[in-house]
C-alpha positions, 0 to 999 in steps of 0.5 A: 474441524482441523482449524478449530481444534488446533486453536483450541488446543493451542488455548489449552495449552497456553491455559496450562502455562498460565495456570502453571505461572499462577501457581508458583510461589504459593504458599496457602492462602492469607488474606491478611498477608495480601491486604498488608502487602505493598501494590506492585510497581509496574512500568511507567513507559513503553518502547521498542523497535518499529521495522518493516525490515528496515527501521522506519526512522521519524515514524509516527507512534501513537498509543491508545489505552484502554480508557481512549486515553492517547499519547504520541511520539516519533522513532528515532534513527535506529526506528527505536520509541519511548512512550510514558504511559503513566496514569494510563490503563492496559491493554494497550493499542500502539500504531505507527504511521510511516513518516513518509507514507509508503507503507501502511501502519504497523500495529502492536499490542501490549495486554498488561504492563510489566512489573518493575520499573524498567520500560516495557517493550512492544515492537511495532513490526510486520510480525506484531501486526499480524498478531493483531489482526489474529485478535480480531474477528475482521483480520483488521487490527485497527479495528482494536481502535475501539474501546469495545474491542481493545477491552477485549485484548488479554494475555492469554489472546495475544499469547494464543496468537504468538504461539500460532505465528511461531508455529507458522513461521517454524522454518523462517524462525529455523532458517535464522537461528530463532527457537519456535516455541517461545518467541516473542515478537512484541516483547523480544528487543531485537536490533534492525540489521538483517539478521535474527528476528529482523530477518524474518520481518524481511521474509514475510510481508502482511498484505490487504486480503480481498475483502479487506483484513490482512494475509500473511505471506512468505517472499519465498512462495507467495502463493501460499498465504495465511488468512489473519483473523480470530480463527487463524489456525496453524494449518499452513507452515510458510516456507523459508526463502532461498537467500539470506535476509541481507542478500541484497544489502549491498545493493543499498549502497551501491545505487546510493552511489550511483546516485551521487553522481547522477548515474542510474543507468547500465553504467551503474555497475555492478548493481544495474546489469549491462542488460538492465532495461525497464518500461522502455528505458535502460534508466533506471530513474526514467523508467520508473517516471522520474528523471537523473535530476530528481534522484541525483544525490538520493539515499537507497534503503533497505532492498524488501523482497516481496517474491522470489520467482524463476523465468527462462531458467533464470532465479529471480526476485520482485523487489522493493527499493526505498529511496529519499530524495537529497532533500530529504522532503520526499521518500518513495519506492521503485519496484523492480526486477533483480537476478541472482549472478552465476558468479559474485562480484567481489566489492570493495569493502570486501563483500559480494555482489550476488544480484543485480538489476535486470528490470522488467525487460519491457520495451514500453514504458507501462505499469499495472497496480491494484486500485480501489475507489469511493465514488460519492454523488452530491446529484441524483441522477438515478444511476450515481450510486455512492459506491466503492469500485475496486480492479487495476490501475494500467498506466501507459504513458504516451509522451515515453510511447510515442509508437503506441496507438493503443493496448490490450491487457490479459491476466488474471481476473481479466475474462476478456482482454482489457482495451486502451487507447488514446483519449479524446481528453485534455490535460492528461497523457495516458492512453484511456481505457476503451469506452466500448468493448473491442474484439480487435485493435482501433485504428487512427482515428478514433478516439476514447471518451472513458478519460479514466485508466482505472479498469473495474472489477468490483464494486458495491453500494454504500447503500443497502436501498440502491443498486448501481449497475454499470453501463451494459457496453463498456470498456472499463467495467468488468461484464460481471464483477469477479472475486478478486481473492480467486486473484494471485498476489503479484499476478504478472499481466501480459500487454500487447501494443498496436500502432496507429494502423493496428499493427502489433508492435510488441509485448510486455509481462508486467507484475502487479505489486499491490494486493488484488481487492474486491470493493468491499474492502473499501469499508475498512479504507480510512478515506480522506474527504473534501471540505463539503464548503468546497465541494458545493461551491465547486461541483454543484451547477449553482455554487460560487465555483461553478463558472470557468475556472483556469485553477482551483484551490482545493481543500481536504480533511485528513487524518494521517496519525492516530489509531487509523490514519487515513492515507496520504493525499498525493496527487489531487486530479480534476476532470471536467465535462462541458455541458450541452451549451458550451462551445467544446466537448472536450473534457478537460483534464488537470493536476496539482503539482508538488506537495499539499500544504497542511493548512491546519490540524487534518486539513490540507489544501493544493491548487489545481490547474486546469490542462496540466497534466500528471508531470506538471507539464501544460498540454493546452493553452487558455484550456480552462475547466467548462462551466458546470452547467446542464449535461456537464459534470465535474469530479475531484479526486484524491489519490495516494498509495500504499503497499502497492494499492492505488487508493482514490477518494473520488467526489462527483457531480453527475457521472 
């Protein structure tokens, strides 16, 4: 009742000023006096500043009116954009793609055009985003793609919806200098430096809530979390954090730096800390699967701060660091540790170094992100449901944990601890999920025949007339499904490593950067999907493909601009299960390597070779892909990431 009485109180209160606007200047009524005088002039083209605490320079913006009517540009180096939108009709709905794929779009709306002719300004932001996704009944704001839907944005709704984000976000907007009542975050031009309305983009972050839709969150309790849809109330005030926006800036330069030099180690001081370590490794390329070689001459972005916490009596912050590598053809992040220093380090050019990087402080090289799947049958074995399938992607490679036999997991949304191990695969060097349940570490030499890292909390079928129940004995399937709402953001997981014996060798807290998801919110995923020519010819046992095959050049649709792009294909994957009358009964894994080729207008393509594994490295020689023949089984795998999230588009024959 609380909820809607102050959404309709804040609708009475916008009616009122509306009313009040209207009502100004008026001077009787005269039909007359209107029909003679002259159609006011609106503007003729939009822009504004698209920023998620840092500008997003060649981001791609797309702008859809009311009419389906589109119009495209990209931001320039300051993340600035101009649109004409001349001869289009209002409301518009205005979508920026991050040009290098990290994170996903920002999402703006402008209900009606100025009058006059200077540009109208719509700023494409974390906080515009939210506003949109309050305009929504699914809290997804790309939702307002349909025509249906963008009809429905007025300005009252998106007054409604700022008014309740000010209100929500009254200490962050004090915190800066920036008046509550009346801030704008769409129309209000503001500069991407840190400071002012860009330093409360940099506080909050807008996250995938379980079911799909998004939730608004502050770095500083990030357990705190406001549901964004249509029925957002002002019930919650997020905190302010406990540092300034800019806190880490000089952060930027400094790993930049470093770069350079080939130097991204613990004598990268001052920014790396002389006690730096990080899954295994005092480096900080290395420990995040990369070498020196391939960030020698990267530029560092912006640092983003997803949450401040405190451990051992130490004040601490999970961070995001962008970086484009030299050649500036690839971009990435690296998530990480910094603390706060007892005392600053005065710089050169006169600033200080408040923080540095402490890392994970694991001694094994490990990794734990949120994963969500669409897994499409093209047999019909009767438990090959189509399906989404959502948990956690725990990657434990073994070429940097040469020691580790095996490895248990514990955490929330973990009823019993999750078990892995080596696999009884080739072409692929992570340790496996178990295939069977485990009560205590396994012992050299079994192996695991699950081939997959990604453990299953969640799923549900595409179809309302099938059911999938998965294996009753099984190591990568949660015994019952969970709510992963009832999971924290940036929940830390505790792994524990065994040798070869079973004897403990060591434990790990590990963070999860990525929202916690239930499969549900595989509905609100735009998918990529496979070239069904390529998919019958290579996983049905009578296509042209279905012979051995040493490589195999894979073709995909894609969608990565527009009103709701799809997300990034990066990693294309191939598993292959021998059939009964094949010599072997090794499964036989392979990647591709490198960027796909955009091949057309949303189609791409990248070859696959068979025993190569995620680094590019061939772990078996004259190991192809079996034939897929009786009993065997093929799967082809698209996989990308956003915001932390694993995403796989996963097309199969027989499971």
């Amino acid at each position: 009742m609380h909820r809607s009485l102050v959404r309709t109180g804040v609708a009475a209160a916008v009616a009122f000023v509306l009313f009040q606007l209207g009502g100004c200047g008026g001077g009787g009524s005269s039909s007359s006096t209107s029909s003679s005088a002259p159609a006011a002039v609106t503007a003729t083209s939009v822009g504004g500043t698209v920023a998620a605490g840092t500008a997003l320079v060649g981001a791609t913006v797309t702008l859809t009116d009311a009419t389906g009517a589109q119009a495209t540009t990209t931001t320039n180096t300051q993340g600035a954009y101009t649109i004409s939108v001349k001869g289009m009709t209002a409301p518009f709905l205005i979508v920026a793609a991050d040009a290098a794929g990290i994170s996903a779009p920002l999402v703006s709306v402008l209900a009606k055009l100025p009058t006059g002719t200077a540009p109208a300004v719509a700023n494409v932001t974390t906080l515009t985003t939210a506003i949109a996704a309050m305009l929504t009944a699914s809290g997804n704001p790309l939702d307002l793609a349909s025509a249906t839907a963008l009809a429905k944005v007025t300005l009252p709704s998106v007054q409604i919806a700022t008014i309740t984000l000010d209100t929500i976000l009254a200490k962050i907007l004090a915190q800066n200098g920036i008046p509550t009542a009346g801030f704008d975050p769409i129309g209000a031009a503001f500069t991407p430096n840190h400071t002012g309305a860009d330093a409360v983009i940099d506080t909050v972050s807008v996250v995938s809530a379980a079911n799909g839709g998004l939730l608004l969150l502050s770095n500083a309790a990030p357990g705190t979390t406001v549901v964004l849809n249509n029925q957002t109330a002002q019930s919650a005030t997020l905190a302010a954090p406990p540092a300034a926006a800019n806190y880490l800036e000089p952060l930027a330069s400094l790993l930049t730096s470093c770069a350079a030099n080939g130097t991204l180690n613990t004598l990268c001081s001052p920014a790396i800390d002389s006690a730096y370590l990080e899954s295994g490794s005092t480096d900080l390329a290395v420990a995040h699967g990369l070498t020196d070689a391939v960030l020698t001459g990267a530029v560092f972005g912006s640092p983003k701060t997803l949450a401040f916490f405190t451990r051992n009596g130490k004040q601490l912050a999970f961070v995001q660091l962008p970086f484009t590598l030299a050649s500036g053809a690839a971009a990435g992040v690296l998530y990480t540790i910094v603390q706060q220093l007892p005392t600053p380090v005065a710089l050169g050019n006169g600033t200080q170094l408040g923080w540095d990087l402490i890392g994970n402080q694991s001694q094994f090289a490990v990794s734990i992100m949120s994963q969500i799947q669409r897994r499409t049958f093209l047999d019909t074995k009767l438990n090959d449901v189509n399906r989404y399938e959502s948990g956690l992607k725990i990657s434990i490679p073994t070429t940097l944990n040469p020691t580790v036999y095996s490895a248990s997991v514990t955490g929330p949304g973990l009823a019993a601890p999750v078990w892995l191990m080596l696999r009884n695969a080739v072409g692929i060097s992570s340790l496996g999920l178990s295939d069977l349940p485990l009560n205590a570490a396994p012992v050299a030499p079994a192996l695991t025949n699950s081939n997959t890292e990604l453990y299953r909390w969640s799923w549900q079928s595409l179809s309302s007339t099938a059911n999938f129940t998965p294996p009753a004995s099984s190591g990568s399937y949660s015994a019952q499904s969970i709510d992963a709402s009832t999971v924290p953001l940036y929940a830390t997981y505790t792994v524990t490593f065994y040798d070869q014996n079973g004897a403990q060798l060591g434990q790990s807290s590990i963070i999860n950067p990525g929202s916690p998801l239930n499969a549900a919110a595989g509905s609100a995923v735009a998918w990529p999907t496979l070239l069904p020519s390529f998919a019958t010819q290579f996983l049905t046992p009578s296509g042209s493909l279905a012979g051995v095959q040493y490589a195999m050049s894979v073709t995909w649709s894609s969608v990565v601009t527009g009103p709701s792009p799809t997300y990034p294909v990066t990693s294309v994957q191939i598993q292959a299960y021998p059939g009964t009358d094949y010599g072997s009964t090794t499964a036989i894994d392979g990647f591709s390597i490198g960027a796909p080729n955009n091949t057309t207008v949303a189609q791409y393509q990248t070859t696959v070779f068979a025993s190569v594994n995620a680094a590019g490295v061939q772990t078996c020689t004259n190991c192809p892909f079996p034939p897929l023949t009786s009993g065997g089984s093929r799967v082809v795998q698209l996989g990308g990431g956003q915001n932390g999230i694993t995403y796989y588009d996963m097309t199969q024959y027989n499971n």
